[in-house]
N, C-alpha and C positions, 0 to 999 in steps of 0.2 A: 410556083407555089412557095410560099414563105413555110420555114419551121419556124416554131412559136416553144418555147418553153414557158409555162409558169412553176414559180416557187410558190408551194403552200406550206403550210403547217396548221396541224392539229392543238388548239392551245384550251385553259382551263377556261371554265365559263366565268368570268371576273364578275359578271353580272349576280351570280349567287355564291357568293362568301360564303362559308362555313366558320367556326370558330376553330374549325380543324385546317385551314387551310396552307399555313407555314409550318414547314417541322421545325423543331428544335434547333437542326445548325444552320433556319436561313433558307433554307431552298422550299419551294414550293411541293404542295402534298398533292401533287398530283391526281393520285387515286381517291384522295377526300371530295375531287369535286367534278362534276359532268365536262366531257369533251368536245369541243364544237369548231368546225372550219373556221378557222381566222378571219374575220370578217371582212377586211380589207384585200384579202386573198380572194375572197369571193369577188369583189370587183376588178382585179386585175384578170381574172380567170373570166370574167365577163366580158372584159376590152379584146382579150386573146379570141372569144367566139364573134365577137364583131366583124376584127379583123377578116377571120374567116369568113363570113356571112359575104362580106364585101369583096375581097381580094380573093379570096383561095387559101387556104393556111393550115397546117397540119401542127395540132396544137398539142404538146405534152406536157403532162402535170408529173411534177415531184414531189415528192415531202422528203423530210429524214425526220423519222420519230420511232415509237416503238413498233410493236406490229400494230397494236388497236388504231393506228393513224389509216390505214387500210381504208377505212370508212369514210376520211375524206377523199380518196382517192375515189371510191365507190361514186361518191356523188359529184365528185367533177368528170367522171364517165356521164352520169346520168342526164349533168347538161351539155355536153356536149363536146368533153375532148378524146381526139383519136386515141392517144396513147397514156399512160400510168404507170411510174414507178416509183415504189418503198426503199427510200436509204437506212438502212436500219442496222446496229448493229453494236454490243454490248458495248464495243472499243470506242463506240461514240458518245458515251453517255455525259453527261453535264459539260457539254460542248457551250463556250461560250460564242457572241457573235463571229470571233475571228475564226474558232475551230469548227464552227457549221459554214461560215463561207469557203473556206478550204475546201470542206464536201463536198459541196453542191458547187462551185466550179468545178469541180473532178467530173461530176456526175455531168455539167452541161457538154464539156469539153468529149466528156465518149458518148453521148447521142450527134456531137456533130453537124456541122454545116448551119447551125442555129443562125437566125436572122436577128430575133427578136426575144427579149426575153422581160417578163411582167413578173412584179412582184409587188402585197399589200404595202401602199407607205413602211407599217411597221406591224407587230402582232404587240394583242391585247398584254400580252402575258411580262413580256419585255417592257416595252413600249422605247427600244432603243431607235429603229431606224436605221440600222446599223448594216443588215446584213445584206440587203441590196447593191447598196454602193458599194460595200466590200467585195460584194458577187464582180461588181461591174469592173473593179480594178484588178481581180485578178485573172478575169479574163478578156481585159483588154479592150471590153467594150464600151463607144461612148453613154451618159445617163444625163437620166431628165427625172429629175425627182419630184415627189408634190406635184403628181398628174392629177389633175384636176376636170379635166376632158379632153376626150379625141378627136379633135377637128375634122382632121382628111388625112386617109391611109392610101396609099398606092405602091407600084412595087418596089419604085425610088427613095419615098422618102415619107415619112408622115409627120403630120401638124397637130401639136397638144397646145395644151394648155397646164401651167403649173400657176400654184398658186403661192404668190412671194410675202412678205410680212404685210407689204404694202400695196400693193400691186399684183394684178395678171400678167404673166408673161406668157406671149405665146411664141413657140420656139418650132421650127422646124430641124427633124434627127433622121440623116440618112442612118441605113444600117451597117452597120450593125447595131444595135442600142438596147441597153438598157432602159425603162420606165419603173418606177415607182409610185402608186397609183394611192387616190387617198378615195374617201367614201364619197363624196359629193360627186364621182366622174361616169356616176352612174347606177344602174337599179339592178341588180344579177334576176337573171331570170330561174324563171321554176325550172326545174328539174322533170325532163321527157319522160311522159308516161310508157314509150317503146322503150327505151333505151333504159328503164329503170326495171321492167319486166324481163330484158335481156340480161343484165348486170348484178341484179339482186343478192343472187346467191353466191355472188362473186367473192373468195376470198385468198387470201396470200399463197394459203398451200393448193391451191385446185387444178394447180399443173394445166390450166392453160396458155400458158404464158401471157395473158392480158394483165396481169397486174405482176410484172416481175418483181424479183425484192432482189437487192442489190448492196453489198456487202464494202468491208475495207479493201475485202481483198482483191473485189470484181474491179474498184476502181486504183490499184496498185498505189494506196495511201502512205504516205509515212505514219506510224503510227504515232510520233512521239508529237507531230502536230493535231492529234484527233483528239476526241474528248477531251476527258480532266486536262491530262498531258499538254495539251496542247493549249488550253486556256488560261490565258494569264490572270483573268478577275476574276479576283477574287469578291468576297462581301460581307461586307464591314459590319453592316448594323441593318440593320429590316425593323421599322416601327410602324404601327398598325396605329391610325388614327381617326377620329370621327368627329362631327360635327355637333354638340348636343343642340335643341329645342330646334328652329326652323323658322326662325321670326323676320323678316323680311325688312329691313332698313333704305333709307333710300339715302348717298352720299352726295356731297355735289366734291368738285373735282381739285379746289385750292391745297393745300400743305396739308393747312390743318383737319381740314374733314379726312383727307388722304391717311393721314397718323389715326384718327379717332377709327377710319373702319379697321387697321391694324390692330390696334388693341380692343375694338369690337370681337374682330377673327381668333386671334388668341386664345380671349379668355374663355371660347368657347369652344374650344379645342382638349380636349380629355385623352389622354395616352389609355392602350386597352393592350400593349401590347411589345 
């Protein structure tokens, strides 16, 4: 039976902006706006139950966020992973991509014997792409990024598909591997009516150990690479911009229509921010 790790995160709903939405030094306002499963999370988290359904696979979900991240843990119980655990913990706060990949290798490395490990292409919130592949080189395992679909899994090797600027490529990855999973590689299913009646009231402190929460200390971190500490980027400038009216042009593709729809896009572009 395969172990199956997924990386999730809890990210801001980008879909309903608020005018509250950046504070003052650049970082996101978190509590100004609703919080929902990483969307892309949810199809790697869907390819990991496949897996299962097919082969055998014992699948765990992580996050590292606050404690309210809980809730996505809740509901990747509800469709169907074995295992859940919360990396949480003040010393990690505004971790950029290199200081959350630090974590969550830490964290994959003490669950151990991992086969297989899925993660969204990117989350909405970022949209760097970044922490995957940083996952995959710090713990040594091979990656296939821009999964685009699952061919054929078996307990050798399985067959994806990624999708390249130009071209599909389809790639066979013994394991160990990395996958990075984009939205086209499939449709996440609803969430078990049994399994959501079992889980419901499920929460961080309920002392049953099904959703453990898991510290710097649980995973013996260096501190000076975690959060802030440990993140080099910084950010520069954050401008907020929009598109005014909506009117619908049609270009053809030579120089000069090319320059005319640039300075069509422009002038229609208004700083808010």
């Amino acid at each position: 039976m395969k172990r199956i790790v997924v990386l999730a995160k809890q990210v801001p709903d980008t879909a309903n902006i608020s005018g509250d939405a950046m504070k003052a030094d650049g970082t996101v306002n978190r509590a100004a706006l609703p919080a929902i499963f990483n969307p892309e999370d949810l199809n790697a988290l869907e390819m990991a139950l496949t897996v299962k359904d097919r082969i055998g696979a014992e699948v765990h979900v992580i996050t590292m966020g606050p404690p309210k991240a809980v809730e996505i843990l809740k509901h990747a119980l509800y469709m169907g992973a074995d295992y859940v655990g919360l990396i949480t913990d003040r010393r990690f706060a505004a971790a950029d991509t290199l200081a959350t990949s630090y974590v969550l290798a830490a964290a994959i490395k003490k669950i151990g014997a991992v086969d297989l490990v899925l993660a969204g292409r990117q989350a909405i919130d970022g949209d760097t792409a970044q922490v995957g592949p940083q996952v995959a080189d710090k713990i040594g395992f091979n990656q296939v990024t821009y999964v685009s679909a699952l061919r054929e899994v078996n307990d050798n090797y399985l067959i994806v598909e990624r999708d390249g600027e130009v071209q599909t490529e389809v790639i066979k990855a013994a394991y160990p591997v990395l996958l990075t999973v984009c939205a086209e590689a499939n449709t996440p299913r609803f969430p078990n009516c049994r399994r959501m009646l079992r889980f419901f009231r499920l929460d961080m402190n309920d002392n049953t150990g099904i959703i453990p929460v898991i510290n710097m200390d649980d995973l013996a971190l260096a501190e000076e690479r975690c959060g802030l500490k440990g993140s080099p980027t910084r950010v520069h400038k954050i401008k907020s911009i929009m598109l005014k009216g909506g009117e619908l042009k049609m270009y053809g593709t030579d120089v000069t229509d090319i320059r005319q729809l640039v300075r069509d896009i422009m002038k229609d572009y208004v700083e808010v921010g």
